[in-house]
C-alpha positions in Angstrom: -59.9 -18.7 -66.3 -59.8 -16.1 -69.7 -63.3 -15.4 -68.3 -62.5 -14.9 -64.4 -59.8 -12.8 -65.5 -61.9 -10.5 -68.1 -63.7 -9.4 -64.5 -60.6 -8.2 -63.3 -59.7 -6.1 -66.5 -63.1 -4.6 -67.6 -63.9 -1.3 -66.0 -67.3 -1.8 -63.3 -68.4 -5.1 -61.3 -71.1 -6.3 -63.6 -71.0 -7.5 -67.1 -72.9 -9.6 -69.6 -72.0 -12.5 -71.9 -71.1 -10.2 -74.7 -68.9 -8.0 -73.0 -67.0 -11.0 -71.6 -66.5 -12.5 -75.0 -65.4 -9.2 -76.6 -62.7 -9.4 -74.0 -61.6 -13.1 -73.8 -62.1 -13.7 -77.7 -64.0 -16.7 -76.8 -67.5 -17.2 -79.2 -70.4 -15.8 -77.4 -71.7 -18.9 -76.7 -69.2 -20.5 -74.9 -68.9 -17.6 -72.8 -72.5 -18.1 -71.8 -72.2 -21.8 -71.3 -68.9 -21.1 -68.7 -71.2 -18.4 -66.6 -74.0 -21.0 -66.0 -71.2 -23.8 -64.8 -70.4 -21.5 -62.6 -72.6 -20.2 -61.3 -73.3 -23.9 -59.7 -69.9 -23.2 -57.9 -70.5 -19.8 -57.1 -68.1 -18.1 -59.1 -70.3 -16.2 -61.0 -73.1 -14.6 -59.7 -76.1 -13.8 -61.9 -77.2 -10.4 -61.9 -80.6 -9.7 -63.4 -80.9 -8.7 -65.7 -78.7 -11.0 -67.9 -75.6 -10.0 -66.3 -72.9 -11.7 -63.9 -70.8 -10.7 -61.3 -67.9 -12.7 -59.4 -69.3 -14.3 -56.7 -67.8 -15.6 -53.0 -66.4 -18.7 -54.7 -64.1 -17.1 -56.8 -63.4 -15.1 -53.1 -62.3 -18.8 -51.9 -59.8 -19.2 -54.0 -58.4 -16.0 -54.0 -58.5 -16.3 -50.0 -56.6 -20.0 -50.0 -54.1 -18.3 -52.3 -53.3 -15.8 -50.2 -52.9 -18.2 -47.0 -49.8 -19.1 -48.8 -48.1 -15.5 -48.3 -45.3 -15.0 -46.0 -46.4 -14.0 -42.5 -45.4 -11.1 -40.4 -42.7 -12.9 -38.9 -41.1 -13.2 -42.3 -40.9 -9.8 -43.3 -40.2 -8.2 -40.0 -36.4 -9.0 -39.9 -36.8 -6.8 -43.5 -38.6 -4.1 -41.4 -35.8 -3.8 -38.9 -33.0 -3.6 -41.3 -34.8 -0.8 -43.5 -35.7 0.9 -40.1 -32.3 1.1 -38.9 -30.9 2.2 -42.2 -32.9 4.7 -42.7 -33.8 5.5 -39.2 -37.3 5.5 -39.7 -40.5 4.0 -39.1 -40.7 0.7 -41.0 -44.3 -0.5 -42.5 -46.0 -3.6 -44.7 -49.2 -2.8 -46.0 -51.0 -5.4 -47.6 -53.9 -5.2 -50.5 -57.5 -5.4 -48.9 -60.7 -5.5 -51.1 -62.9 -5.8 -48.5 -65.5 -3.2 -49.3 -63.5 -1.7 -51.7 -59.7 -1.7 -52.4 -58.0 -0.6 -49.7 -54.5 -1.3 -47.7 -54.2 -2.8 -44.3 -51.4 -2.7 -41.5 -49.5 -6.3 -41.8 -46.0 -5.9 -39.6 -43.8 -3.0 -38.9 -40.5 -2.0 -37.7 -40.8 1.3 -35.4 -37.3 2.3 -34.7 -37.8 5.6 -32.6 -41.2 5.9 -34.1 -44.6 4.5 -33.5 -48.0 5.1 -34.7 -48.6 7.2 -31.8 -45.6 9.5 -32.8 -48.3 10.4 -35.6 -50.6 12.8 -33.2 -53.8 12.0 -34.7 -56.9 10.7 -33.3 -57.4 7.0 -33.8 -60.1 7.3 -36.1 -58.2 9.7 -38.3 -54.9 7.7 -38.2 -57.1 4.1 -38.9 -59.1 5.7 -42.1 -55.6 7.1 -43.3 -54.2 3.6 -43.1 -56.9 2.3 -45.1 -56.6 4.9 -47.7 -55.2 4.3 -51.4 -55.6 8.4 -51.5 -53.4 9.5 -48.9 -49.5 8.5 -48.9 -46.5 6.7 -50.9 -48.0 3.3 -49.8 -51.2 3.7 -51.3 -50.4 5.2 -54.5 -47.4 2.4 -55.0 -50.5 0.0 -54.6 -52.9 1.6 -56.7 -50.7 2.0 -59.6 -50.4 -2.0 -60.2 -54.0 -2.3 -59.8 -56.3 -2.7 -62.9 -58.2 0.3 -64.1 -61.6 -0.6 -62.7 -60.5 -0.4 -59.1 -58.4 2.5 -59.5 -61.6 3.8 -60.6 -63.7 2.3 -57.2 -60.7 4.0 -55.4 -61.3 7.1 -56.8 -64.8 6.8 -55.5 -63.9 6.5 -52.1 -63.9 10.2 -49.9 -60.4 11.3 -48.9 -60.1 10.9 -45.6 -60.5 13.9 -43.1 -57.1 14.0 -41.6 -55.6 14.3 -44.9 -52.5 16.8 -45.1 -51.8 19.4 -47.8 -49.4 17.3 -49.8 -52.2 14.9 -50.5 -53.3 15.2 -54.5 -57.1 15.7 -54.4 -57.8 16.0 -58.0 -58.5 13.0 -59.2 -57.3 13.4 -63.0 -53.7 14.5 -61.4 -54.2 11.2 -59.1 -54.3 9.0 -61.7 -51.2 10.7 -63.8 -49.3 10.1 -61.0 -50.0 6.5 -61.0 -48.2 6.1 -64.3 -44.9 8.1 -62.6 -44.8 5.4 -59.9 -44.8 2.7 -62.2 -42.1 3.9 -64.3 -40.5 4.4 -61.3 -41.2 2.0 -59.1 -41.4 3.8 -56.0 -43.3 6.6 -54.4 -42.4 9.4 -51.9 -45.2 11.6 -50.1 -44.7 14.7 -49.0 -46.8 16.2 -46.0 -49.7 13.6 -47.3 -49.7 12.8 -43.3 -49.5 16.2 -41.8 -45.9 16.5 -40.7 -44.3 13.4 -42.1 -42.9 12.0 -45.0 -42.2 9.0 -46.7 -41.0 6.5 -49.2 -42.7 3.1 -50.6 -42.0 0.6 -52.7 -44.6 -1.9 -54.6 -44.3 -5.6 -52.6 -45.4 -8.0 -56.2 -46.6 -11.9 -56.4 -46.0 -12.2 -59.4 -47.3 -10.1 -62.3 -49.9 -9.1 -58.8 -49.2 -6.2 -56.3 -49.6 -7.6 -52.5 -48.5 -4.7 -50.7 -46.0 -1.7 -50.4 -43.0 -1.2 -47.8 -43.0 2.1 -46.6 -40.7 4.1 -44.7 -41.8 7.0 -42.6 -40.3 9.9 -41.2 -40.0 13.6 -39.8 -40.9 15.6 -42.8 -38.6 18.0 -41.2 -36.0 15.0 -40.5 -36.5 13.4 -44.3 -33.4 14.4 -46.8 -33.8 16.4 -49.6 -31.8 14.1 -51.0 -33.9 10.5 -51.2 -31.1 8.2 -52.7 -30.7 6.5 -49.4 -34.3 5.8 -48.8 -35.1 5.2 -52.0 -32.6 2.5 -52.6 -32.9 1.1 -49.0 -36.8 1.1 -49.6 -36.9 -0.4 -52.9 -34.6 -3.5 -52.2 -36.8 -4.3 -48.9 -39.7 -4.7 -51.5 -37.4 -6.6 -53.8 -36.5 -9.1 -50.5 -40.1 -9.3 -49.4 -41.3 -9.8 -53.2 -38.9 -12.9 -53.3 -40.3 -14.4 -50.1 -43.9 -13.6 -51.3 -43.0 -15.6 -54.5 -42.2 -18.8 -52.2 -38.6 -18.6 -53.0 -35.7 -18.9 -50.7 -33.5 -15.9 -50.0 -30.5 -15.8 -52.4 -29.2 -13.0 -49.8 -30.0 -13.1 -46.5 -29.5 -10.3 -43.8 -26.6 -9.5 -42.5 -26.1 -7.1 -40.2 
């Protein structure tokens, strides 16, 4: 497992038996004798020449893992309540690493909102979703992520639609990253043109699963953010306790 985890904490996809036991402490050796076990399983993946990758069984477990996460029909009383308290859209995005680390749509609350209230063509509103670029939710996500897929994020083009609050340099990106953490939430700022919004990092664990976001107006959104902020923040609090497979120690009222 020290080796498994050294993929997810060195920067890049590839890496060779010294590299992994620099990072695990683990004699050279060893290191080289866990690759080849695994690669019987396909955990590893050998990539010539003389390095290894993570491979589609590793991909299993991570998959089975995550059947174990609350459904949509979990979180969405969470949704409603943030919705009506803030009178806003209501969103759970997930962490997707299919084809590179992006976030997808899991459940949402709409209030007086939808997605259509957005204006945007489909295919501009669907690549914003995706994005880890553009919006609260995807830098909340991105900032408990490690370092190499930050970096595969940064990669990625920002999307077409994106508005003029969106921060396109990629050094300024990244500082902000550290902000959010220290944080712990995020608020955009015309990222979408013409909206605005709050989000709050979803955990399992020491892991990010997803952000709750709440969207509105950017002419309708306070100056003041105490409301949303608090109201945002303990929906991801609720849905990190359901995501840890514990039971509610305060459920909704109300």
């Amino acid at each position: 497992m020290l080796v498994v985890q050294a993929f997810t904490l060195l920067p890049g996809t590839d890496h060779g038996p010294s590299e992994l036991a620099a990072a695990t402490g683990l004699n050279i050796a060893v290191v080289y004798r866990i690759l080849q076990s695994g690669i019987t399983t396909s955990i590893f993946l050998r990539v010539p020449p003389g390095r290894y990758r993570l491979g589609p069984g590793a991909a299993r477990i991570g998959m089975q893992a995550m059947a174990t996460t609350p459904d949509a029909t979990a979180a969405r009383p969470v949704l409603e309540r943030l919705s009506r308290v803030v009178d806003g859209f209501a969103l759970l995005w997930v962490l997707s690493p299919y084809g590179g680390p992006r976030k997808a749509y899991a459940a949402s609350a709409p209030g007086r909102y939808d997605f259509e209230s957005f204006g945007l063509p489909l295919a501009d509103l669907v690549e914003m979703g995706q994005s880890l670029r553009v919006g609260a939710a995807g830098r909340v996500i991105a900032a408990h992520l490690p370092p190499s897929l930050v970096s595969a994020i940064l990669e990625q083009p920002l999307p077409a639609g994106a508005g003029p609050g969106t921060e396109r340099a990629a050094a300024a990106f990244v500082t902000s990253l550290a902000g959010v953490r220290e944080s712990g939430y995020a608020v955009s700022r015309e990222e979408v043109p013409g909206w605005s919004a709050v989000a709050a990092p979803v955990m399992w664990g020491r892991t990010v699963y997803g952000a709750v976001s709440v969207v509105k107006p950017s002419s309708l959104m306070p100056e003041d953010l105490a409301l949303p902020v608090a109201a945002t923040t303990a929906a991801a609090e609720r849905l990190t306790v359901l995501a840890s497979g514990d039971a509610d120690p305060y459920p909704l009222a109300g």
